[in-house]
N, C-alpha and C positions, 0 to 999 in steps of 0.2 A: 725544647724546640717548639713550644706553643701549640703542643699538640699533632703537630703535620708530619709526620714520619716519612721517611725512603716510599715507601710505595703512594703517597699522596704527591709528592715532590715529579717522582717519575713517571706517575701519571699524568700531569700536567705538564710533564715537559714532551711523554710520548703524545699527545695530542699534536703540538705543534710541530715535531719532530716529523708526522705521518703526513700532516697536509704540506711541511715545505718537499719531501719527497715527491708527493702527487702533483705540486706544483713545477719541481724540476724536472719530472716526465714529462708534464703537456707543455713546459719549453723547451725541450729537445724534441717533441712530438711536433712544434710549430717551425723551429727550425729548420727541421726536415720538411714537412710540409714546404717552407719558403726555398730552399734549394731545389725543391720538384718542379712548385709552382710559379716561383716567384714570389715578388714581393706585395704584388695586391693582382686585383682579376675582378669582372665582374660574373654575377650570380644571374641572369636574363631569365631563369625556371622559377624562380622560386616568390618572383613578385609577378608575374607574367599577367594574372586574374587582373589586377590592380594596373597594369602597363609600368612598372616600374622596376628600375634595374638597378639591383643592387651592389656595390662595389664593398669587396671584401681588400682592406688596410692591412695584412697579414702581418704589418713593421709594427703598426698599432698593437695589434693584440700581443705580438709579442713583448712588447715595452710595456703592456698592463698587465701579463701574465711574471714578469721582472718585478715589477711595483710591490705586488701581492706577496713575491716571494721577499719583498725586501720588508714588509710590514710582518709576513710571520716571524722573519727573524730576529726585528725588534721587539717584538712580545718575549720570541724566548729567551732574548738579551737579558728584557726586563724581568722575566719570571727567576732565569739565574742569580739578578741582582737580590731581588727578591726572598730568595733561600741563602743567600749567601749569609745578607742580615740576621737569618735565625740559625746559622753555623750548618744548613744543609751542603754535602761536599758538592764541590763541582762532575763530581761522577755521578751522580744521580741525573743528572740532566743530557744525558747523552743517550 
């Protein structure tokens, strides 16, 4: 198997495994947030020095926090693919 054993395999798959979990918290973390707050608001404290008001897109960050989870997924699509070529099982990657 070209050297890569089970714990190189699941290593690299728990990597991606832990940020798309951290990633579907702060989308249900945003969610919530948007049934609190709605869907955007503005921020009037936080640019105030400067006179300018900042509008938080909460639909935004949630459709970029989506995006990110759908690119780590295809990394570990592709790392699956990946180990499959050198006969690593698909239970390694979970």
């Amino acid at each position: 198997m070209s050297g890569q054993d089970e714990e190189y395999w699941r290593g690299k798959a728990r990597g991606l495994l832990d940020r798309i979990a951290a990633t579907e918290q702060r989308i249900e973390a945003k969610k919530d947030e948007i049934k609190k707050l709605g869907n955007g608001g503005f921020d009037i404290t936080t640019g105030m020095k400067d006179n300018i008001a900042y509008i938080q897109d909460r639909n935004a960050q949630l459709q970029e926090l989506e995006k990110h989870k759908a690119d780590l997924q295809k990394q570990l699509d592709e790392l699956q693919d990946e180990g499959r070529k050198v006969g690593a099982p698909s239970s390694w990657f979970r």
